[in-house]
N, C-alpha and C positions, 0 to 999 in steps of 0.2 A: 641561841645561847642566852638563858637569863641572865639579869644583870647580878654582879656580886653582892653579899650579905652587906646590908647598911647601905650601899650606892644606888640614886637615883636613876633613872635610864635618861639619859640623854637627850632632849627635847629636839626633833628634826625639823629646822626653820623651811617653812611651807614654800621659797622660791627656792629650792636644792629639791624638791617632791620632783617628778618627772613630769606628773596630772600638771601641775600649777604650771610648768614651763610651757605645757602644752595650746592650756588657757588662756598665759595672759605670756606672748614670748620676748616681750618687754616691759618698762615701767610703764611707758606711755600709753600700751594698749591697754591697761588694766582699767581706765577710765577714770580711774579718783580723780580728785577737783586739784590736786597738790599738785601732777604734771601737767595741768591744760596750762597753754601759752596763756598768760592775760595778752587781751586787744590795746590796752594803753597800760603806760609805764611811769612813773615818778622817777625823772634822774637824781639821783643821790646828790648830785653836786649844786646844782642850779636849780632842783626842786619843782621842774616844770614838766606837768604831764603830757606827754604826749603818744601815739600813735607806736605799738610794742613792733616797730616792722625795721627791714634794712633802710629805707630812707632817714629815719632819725637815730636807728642805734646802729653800733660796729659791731658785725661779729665774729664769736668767741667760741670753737668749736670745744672748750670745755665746759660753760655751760650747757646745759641739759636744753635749752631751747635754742644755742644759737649764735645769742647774740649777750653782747656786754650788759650792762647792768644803769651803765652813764651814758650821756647821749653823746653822738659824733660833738660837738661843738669842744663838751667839757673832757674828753678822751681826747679829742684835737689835741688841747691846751695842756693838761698834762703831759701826755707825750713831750709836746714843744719845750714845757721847764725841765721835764727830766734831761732831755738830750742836753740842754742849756746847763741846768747841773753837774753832768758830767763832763763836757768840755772844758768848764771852770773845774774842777777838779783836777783835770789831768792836764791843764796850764798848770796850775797853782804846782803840780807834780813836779813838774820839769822846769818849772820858773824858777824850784828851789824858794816859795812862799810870796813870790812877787814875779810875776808872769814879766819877761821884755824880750824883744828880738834880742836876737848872740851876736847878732854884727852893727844893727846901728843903735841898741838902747830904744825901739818905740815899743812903750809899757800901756800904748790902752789897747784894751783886749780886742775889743771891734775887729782889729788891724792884724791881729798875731795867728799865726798858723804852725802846724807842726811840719818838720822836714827831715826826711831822712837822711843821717849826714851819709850815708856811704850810697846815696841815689836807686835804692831798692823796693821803693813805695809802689812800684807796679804789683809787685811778690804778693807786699801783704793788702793791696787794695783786693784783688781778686782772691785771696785766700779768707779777710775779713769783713767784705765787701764795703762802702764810705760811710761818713759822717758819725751816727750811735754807735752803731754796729761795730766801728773800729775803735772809738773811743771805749768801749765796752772791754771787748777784748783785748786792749792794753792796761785796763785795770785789773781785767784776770788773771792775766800774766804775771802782775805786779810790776807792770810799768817797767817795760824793756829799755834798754840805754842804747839805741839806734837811732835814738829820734833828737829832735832840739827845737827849739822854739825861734821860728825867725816871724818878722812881719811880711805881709806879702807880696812886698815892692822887690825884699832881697832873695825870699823864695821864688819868685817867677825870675831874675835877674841868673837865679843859678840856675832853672829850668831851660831856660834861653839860650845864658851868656854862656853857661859850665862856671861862671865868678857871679858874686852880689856886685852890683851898681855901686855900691860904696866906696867899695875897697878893689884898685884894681889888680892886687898882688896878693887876695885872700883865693 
């Protein structure tokens, strides 16, 4: 069917052709120099070249080759302040802007852990699995009211005792 008076026909992009899927039936086979892995890498962060392989980068099965873009040292290190970031966050959440245990008052953070007051942290350990992962997923949530903040002298004392070492009529 011709195309209508005044309209152009349509331009048919050449990897939708059946020939061209035949030929090349990836990016990668097609050979251009724009999919070949480079052999060495510039880390974004640290700026030092090294060796494009799984010993010095992490990989990233949505890159096109593989692997991340920064090297295992400096992806280490972010990761680590991210996780750090959001644990300070979701203190500062439940601190109500100044993080302290709810039974004896110890405010440096080092020391402070979250606990569930009604003893169901098995539930959401294996539904959210530890540490990121769970602090994550309490900011998704918008920061559920199950939890509280103790230090980890009165949280292991409740884990133990069923009571904190503090107080022995809490």
């Amino acid at each position: 069917m011709p195309p209508a008076e005044g309209s152009l026909p349509v331009p048919v992009w050449q990897g939708s052709h059946p020939a061209y899927r035949v030929l090349f039936p990836s990016p990668l086979a097609c050979g251009c120099k724009r999919f070949a892995k480079p052999t060495t890498w510039r880390c974004r962060v640290c700026k030092r070249t090294l060796p494009f392989d799984n010993d010095h980068f992490t990989t990233d099965r949505h890159n096109i080759h593989g692997l991340k873009w920064d090297c295992k040292d400096c992806d280490r290190k972010s990761c680590r302040e991210y996780g750090r970031r959001l644990r300070h966050e979701v203190l500062m959440h439940y601190g109500n802007g100044h993080p302290a245990c709810a039974c004896c008052g110890e405010d440096n953070v080092v020391f402070l852990c979250l606990d569930h007051i009604n003893n169901d942290g098995k539930q959401d350990r294996q539904k959210w699995g530890p540490g990121v992962g769970f602090y994550l997923m309490l900011k998704r949530q918008g920061f559920p009211g199950h939890l509280q903040i103790l230090c980890y002298n009165c949280n292991m004392g409740r884990a133990l005792l069923g009571r904190c070492p503090h107080h022995p009529s809490w």
